[in-house]
FIKOLNU-606241 format. One record per residue: x, y, z of N, C-alpha, C in turn; residue in one letter; residue number from 1. Coordinates in pm, 1 decimal. Example, Ala and Ser with C-alpha at 12.3 -4.5 7.8 and 13.67 -1.06 7.14 Angstrom:
% residues 2
(node (1319.0, -569.0, 780.0), (1230.0, -450.0, 780.0), (1320.0, -330.0, 780.0), "A", 1),
(node (1285.0, -225.0, 708.0), (1367.0, -106.0, 714.0), (1290.0, 3.0, 787.0), "S", 2),
This chain:
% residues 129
(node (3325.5, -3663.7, 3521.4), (3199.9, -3727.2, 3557.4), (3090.7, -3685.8, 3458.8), "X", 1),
(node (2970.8, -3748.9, 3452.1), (2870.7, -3747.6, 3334.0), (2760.9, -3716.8, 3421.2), "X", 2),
(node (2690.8, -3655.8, 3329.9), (2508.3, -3668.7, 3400.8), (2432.9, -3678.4, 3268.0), "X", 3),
(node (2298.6, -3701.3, 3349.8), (2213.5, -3742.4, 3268.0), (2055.4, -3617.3, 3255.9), "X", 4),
(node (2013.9, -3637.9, 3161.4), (1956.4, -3505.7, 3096.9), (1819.0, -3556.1, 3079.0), "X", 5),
(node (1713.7, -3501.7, 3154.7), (1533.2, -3572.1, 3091.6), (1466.8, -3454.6, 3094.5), "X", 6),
(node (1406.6, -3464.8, 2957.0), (1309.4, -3420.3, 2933.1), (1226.5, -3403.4, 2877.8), "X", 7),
(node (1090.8, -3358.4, 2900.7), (961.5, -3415.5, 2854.4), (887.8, -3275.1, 2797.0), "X", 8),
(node (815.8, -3279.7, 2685.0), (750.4, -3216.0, 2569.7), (630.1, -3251.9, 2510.4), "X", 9),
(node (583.4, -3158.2, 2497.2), (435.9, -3235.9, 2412.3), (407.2, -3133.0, 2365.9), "X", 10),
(node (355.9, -3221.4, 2187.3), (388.0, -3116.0, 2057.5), (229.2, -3194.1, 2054.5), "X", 11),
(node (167.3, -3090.7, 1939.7), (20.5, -3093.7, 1864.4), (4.9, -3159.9, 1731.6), "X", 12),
(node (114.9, -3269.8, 1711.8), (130.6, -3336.2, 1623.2), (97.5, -3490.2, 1626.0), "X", 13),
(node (95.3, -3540.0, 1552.3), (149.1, -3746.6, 1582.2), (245.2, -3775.7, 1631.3), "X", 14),
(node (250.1, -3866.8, 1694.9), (396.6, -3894.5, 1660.4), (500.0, -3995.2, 1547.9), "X", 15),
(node (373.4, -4036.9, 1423.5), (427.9, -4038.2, 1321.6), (514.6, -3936.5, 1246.8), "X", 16),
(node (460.5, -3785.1, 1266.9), (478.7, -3685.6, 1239.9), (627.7, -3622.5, 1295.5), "X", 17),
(node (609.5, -3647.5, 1424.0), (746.8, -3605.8, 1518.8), (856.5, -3703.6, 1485.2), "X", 18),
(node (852.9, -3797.8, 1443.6), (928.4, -3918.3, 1386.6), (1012.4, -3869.9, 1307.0), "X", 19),
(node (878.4, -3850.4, 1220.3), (964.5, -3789.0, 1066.1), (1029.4, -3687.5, 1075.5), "X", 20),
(node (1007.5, -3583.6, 1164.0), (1111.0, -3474.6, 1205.8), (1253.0, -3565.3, 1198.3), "X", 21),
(node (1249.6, -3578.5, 1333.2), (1374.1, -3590.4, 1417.4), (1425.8, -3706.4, 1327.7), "X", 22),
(node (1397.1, -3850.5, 1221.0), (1458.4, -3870.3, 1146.8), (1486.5, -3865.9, 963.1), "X", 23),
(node (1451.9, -3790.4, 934.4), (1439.6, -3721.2, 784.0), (1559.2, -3652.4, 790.5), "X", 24),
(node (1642.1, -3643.5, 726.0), (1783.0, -3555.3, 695.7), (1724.7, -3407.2, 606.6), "X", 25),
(node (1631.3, -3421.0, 540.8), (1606.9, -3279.1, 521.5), (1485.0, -3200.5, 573.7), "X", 26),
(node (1417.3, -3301.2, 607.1), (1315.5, -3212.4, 733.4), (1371.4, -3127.4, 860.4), "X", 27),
(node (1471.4, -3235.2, 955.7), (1563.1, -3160.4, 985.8), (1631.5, -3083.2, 993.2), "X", 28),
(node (1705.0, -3049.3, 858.6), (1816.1, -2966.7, 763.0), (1698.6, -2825.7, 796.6), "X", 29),
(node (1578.8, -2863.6, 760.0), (1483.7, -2697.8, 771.1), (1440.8, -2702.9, 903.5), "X", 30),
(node (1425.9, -2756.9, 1001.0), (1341.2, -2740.3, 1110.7), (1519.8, -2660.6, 1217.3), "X", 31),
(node (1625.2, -2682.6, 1183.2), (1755.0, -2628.3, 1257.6), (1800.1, -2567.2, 1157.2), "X", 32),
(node (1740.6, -2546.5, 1016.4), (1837.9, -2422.8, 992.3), (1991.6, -2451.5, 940.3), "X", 33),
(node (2034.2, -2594.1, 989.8), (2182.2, -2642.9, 936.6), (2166.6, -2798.1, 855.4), "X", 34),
(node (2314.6, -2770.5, 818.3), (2284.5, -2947.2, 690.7), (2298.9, -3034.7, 831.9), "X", 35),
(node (2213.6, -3142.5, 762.1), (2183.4, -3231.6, 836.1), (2216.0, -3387.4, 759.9), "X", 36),
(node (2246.8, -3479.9, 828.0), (2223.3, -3636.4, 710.6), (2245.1, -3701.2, 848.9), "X", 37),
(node (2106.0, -3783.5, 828.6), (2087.4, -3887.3, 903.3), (2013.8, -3989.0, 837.4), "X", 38),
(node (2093.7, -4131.8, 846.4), (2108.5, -4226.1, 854.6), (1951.3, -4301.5, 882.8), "X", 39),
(node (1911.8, -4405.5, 754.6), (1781.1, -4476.4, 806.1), (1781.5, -4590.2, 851.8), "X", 40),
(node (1887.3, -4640.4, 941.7), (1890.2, -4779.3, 991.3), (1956.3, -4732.9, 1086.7), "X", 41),
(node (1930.4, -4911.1, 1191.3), (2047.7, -4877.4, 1301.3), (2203.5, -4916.0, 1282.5), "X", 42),
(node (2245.9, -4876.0, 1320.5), (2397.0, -4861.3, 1251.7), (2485.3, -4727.1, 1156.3), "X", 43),
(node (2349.1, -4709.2, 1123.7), (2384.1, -4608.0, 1032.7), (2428.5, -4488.1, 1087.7), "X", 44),
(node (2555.5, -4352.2, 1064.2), (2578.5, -4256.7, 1088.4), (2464.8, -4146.5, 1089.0), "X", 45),
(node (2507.7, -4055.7, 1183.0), (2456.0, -3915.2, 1188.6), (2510.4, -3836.6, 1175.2), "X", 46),
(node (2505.8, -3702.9, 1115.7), (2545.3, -3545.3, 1156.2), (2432.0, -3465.6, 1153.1), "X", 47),
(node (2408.2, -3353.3, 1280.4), (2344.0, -3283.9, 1284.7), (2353.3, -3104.3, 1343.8), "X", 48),
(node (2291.5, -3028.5, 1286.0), (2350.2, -2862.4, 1270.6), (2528.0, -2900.6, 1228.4), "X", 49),
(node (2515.7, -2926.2, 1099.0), (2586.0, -2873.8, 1056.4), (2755.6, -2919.4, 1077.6), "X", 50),
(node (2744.8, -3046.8, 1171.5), (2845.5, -3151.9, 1231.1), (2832.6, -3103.3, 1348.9), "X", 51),
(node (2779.1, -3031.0, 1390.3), (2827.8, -3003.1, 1566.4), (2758.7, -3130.3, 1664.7), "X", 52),
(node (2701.3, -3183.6, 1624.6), (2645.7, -3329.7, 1710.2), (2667.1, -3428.0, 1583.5), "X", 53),
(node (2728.1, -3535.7, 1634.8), (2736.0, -3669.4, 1574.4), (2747.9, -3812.7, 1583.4), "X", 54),
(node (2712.8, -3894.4, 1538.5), (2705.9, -4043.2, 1641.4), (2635.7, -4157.3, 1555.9), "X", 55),
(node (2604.8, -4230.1, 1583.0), (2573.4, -4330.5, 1541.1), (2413.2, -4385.3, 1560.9), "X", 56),
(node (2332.7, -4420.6, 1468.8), (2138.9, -4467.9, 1513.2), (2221.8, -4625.5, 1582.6), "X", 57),
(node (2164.5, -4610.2, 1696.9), (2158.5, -4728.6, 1759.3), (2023.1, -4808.8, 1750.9), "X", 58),
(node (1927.4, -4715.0, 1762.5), (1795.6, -4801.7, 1717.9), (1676.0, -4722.6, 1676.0), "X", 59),
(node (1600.3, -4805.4, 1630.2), (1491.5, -4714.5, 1563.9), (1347.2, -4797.2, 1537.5), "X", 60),
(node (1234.9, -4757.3, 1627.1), (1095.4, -4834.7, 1637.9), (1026.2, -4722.8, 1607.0), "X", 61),
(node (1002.8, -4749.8, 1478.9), (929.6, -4655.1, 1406.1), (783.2, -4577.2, 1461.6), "X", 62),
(node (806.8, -4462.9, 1497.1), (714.6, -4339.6, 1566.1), (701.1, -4388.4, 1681.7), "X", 63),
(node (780.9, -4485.8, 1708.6), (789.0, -4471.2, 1884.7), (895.7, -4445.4, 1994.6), "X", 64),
(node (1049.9, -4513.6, 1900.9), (1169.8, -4502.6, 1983.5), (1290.3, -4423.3, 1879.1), "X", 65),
(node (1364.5, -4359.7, 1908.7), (1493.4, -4351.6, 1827.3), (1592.6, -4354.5, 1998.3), "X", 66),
(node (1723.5, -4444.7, 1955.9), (1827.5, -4412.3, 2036.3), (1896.3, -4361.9, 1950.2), "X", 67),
(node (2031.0, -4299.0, 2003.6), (2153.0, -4264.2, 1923.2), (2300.0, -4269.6, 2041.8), "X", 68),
(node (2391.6, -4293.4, 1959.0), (2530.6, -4275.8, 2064.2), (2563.7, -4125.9, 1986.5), "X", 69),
(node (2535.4, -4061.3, 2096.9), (2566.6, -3908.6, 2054.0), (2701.0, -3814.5, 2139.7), "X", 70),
(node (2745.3, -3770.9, 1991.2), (2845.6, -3686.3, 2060.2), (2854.3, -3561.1, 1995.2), "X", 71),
(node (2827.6, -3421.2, 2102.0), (2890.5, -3261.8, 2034.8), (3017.9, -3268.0, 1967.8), "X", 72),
(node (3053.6, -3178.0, 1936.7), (3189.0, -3160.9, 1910.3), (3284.3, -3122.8, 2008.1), "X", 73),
(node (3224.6, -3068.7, 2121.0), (3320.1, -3026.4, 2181.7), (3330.0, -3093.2, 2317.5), "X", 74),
(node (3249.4, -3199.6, 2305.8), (3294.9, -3350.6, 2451.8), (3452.0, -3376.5, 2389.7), "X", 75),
(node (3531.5, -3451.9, 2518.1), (3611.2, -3459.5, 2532.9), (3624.4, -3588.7, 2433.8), "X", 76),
(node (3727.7, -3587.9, 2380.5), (3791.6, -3698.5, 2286.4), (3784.1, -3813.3, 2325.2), "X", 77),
(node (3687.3, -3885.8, 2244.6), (3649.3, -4027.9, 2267.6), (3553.7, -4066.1, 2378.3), "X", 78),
(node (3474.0, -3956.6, 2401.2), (3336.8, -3951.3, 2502.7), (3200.8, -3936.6, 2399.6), "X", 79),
(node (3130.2, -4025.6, 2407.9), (3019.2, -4063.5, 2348.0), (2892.3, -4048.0, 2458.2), "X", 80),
(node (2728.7, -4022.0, 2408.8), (2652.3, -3987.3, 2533.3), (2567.0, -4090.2, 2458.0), "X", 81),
(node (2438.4, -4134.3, 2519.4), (2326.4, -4196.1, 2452.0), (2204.4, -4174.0, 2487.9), "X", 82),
(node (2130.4, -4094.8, 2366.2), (2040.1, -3965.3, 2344.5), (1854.6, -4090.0, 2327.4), "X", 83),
(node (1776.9, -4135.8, 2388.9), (1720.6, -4184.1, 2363.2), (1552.2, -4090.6, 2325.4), "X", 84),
(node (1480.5, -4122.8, 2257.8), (1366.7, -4032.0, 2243.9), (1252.5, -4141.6, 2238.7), "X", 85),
(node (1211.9, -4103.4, 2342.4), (1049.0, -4238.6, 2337.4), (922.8, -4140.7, 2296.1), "X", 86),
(node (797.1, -4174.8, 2261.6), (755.0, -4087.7, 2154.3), (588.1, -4188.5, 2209.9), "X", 87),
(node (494.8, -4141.8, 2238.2), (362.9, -4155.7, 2320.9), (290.8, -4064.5, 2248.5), "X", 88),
(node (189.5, -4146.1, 2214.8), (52.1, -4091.6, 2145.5), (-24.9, -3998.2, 2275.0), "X", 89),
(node (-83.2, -3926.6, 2287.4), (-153.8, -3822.6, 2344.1), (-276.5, -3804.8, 2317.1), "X", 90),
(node (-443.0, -3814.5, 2401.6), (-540.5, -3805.4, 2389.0), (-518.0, -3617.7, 2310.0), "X", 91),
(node (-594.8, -3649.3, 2207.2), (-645.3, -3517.2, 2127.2), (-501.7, -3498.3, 2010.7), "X", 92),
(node (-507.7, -3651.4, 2004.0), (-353.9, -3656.3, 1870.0), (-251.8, -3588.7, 1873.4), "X", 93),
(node (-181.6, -3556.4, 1985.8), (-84.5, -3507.4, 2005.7), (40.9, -3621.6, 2037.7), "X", 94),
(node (132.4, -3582.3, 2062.0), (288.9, -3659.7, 2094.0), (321.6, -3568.1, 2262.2), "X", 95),
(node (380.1, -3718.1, 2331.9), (462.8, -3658.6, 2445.0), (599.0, -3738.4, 2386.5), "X", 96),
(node (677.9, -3656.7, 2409.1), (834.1, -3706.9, 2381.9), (909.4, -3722.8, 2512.5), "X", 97),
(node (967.9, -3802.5, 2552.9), (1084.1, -3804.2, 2660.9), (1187.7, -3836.2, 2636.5), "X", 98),
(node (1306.2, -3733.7, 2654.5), (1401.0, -3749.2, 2593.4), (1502.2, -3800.0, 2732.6), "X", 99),
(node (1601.6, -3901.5, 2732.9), (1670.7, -3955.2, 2811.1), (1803.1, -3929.9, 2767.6), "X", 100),
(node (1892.3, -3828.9, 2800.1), (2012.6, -3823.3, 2731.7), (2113.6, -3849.0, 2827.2), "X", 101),
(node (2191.3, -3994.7, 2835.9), (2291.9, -4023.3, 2972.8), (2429.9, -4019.5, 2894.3), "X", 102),
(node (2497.8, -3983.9, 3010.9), (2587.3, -3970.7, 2962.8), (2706.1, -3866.7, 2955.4), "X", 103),
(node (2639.2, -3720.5, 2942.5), (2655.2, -3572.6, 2881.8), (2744.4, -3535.4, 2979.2), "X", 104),
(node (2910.8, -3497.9, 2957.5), (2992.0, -3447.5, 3058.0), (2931.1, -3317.1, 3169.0), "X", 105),
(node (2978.7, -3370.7, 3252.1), (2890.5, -3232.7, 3350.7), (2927.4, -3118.3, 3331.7), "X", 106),
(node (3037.7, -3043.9, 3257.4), (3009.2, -2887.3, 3251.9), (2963.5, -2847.1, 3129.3), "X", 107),
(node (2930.3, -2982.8, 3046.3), (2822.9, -2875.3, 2936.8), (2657.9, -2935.9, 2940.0), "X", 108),
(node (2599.7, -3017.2, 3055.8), (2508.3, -3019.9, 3118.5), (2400.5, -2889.3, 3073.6), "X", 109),
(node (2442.8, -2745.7, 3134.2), (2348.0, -2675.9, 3089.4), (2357.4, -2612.6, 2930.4), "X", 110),
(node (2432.1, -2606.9, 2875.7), (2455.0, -2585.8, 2744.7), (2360.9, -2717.9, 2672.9), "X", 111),
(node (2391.5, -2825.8, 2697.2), (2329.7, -2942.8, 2630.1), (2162.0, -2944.2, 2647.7), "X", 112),
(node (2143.4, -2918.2, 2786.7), (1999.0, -2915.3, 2807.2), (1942.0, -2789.0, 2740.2), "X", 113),
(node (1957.8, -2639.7, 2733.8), (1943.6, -2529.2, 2632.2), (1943.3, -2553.3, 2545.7), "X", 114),
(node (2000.4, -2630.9, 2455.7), (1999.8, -2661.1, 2333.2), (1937.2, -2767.7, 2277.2), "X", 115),
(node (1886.0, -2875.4, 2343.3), (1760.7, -2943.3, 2312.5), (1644.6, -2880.7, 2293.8), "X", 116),
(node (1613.8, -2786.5, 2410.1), (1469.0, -2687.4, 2313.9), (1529.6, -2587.3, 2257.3), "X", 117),
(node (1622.0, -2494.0, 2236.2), (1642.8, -2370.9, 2172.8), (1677.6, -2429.2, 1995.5), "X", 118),
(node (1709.4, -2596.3, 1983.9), (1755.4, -2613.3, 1849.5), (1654.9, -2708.3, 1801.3), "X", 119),
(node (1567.1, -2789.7, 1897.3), (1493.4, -2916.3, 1892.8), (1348.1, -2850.2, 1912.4), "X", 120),
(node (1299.0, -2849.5, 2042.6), (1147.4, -2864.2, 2101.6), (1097.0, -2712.5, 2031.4), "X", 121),
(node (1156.9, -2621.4, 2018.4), (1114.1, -2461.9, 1975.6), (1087.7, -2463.2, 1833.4), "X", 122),
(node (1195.9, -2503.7, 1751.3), (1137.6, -2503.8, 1627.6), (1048.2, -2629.9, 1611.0), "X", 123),
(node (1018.6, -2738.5, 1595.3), (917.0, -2823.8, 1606.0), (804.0, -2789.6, 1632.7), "X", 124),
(node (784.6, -2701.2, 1762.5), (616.5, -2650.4, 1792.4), (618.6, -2503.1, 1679.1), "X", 125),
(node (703.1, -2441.1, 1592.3), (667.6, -2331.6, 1557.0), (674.1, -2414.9, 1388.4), "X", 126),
(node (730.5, -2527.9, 1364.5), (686.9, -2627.7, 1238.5), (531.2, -2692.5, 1251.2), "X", 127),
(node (527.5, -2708.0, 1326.2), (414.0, -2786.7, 1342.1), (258.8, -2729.7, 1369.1), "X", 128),
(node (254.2, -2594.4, 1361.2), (170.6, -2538.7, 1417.6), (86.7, -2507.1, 1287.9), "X", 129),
C-alpha cells in the first residue's frame, strides 16, 4: 500500500529563486552536496543525490509548478511516486512551497518525509539566507 506525503515551507526567497534551486542540475549538485542532472523539459530525465532518487519531469510552469514521477532507489521494482511542488509568492517576497508527494510505499513514509527537509527544505533556508 502507498501513502501520500504534504508538506508545506516557506523560504525568504522568490520563488523564481526556489525554482532555480530545485531545477538547475548544479545549483542542486551544491545545495545536497551530491551529483545531480536534471533535465529542462517535461519528459526529460532526472537523477538526484547522487542516483538515489530518479524519475522523470512530468511538468514544469516556470516558478510556479514542477511535477516529477519519482522514484528512490530502494522502492520496490517498478513502483514510481509523483512528487509535485507548487510554489506561491508570499507578502514580504518570500515563497510558500507545498510539496504533494503520492504515492510513497508505506514503510519508507517516514524515511521519505525526513529526507525532504534534512536533504531539501534545510539546506535551501541555510543557501538562501
Amino acid at each position: 500500500m502507498c501513502k501520500t506525503i504534504k508538506q508545506k515551507v516557506k523560504f525568504k526567497a522568490p520563488p523564481e529563486e526556489i525554482y532555480s534551486l530545485l531545477t538547475d542540475s548544479k545549483k542542486y549538485a551544491a545545495l545536497t552536496g551530491k551529483k545531480a542532472i536534471i533535465g529542462k523539459s517535461a519528459g526529460a530525465s532526472f537523477s538526484v543525490y547522487g542516483g538515489q532518487a530518479t524519475g522523470i519531469i512530468v511538468e514544469l510552469v516556470r516558478n510556479k509548478r514542477i511535477v516529477q514521477a519519482w522514484r528512490g532507489h530502494s522502492f520496490p521494482e517498478g513502483i514510481f511516486s509523483m512528487a509535485t511542488f507548487n510554489l506561491k509568492a508570499t507578502a514580504g517576497g518570500g515563497t510558500e512551497l507545498v510539496l504533494v508527494h503520492r504515492g510513497v510505499p508505506k514503510e519508507m513514509i517516514s524515511s521519505i518525509e525526513n529526507g525532504w527537509h534534512k536533504y531539501n527544505w534545510e539546506p535551501i533556508k541555510k543557501y538562501i539566507k
